[in-house]
N, C-alpha and C positions, 0 to 999 in steps of 0.2 A: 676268132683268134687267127692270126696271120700266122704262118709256119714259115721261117726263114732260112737262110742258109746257114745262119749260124747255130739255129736248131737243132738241124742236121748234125753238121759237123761235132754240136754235143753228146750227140746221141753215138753216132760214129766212136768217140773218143770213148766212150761211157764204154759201149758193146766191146772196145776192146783192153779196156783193162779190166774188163768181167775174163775177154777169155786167157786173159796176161794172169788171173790170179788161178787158174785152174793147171798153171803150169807146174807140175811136180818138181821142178829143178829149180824154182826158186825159193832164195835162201828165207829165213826170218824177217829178216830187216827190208830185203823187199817187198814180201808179201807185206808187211805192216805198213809200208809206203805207199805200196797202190790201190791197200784196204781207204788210207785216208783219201788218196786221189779220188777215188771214186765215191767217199762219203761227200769231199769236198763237191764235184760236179752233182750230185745229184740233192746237193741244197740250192748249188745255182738254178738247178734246175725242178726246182721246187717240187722236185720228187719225194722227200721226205715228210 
């Protein structure tokens, strides 16, 4: 398996809206937004 750059950079986005949701200050409706963001990348990234 080849590791690319864009791999990376998925991974990159992923670790930081893991630490985006750990953020106390945000509201409802954002936490619910980057819960899916990250549900969403980590189908692309066939994590699930």
């Amino acid at each position: 398996m080849t590791y690319t750059c864009a791999d990376y950079r998925s991974e990159m986005i992923l670790a930081g809206l893991k630490k985006r949701l750990c953020d106390p200050s945000l509201s409802k409706e954002e936490r619910k937004e980057v819960q899916k963001q990250i549900e969403t990348l980590e189908k692309e990234m066939g994590l699930e």
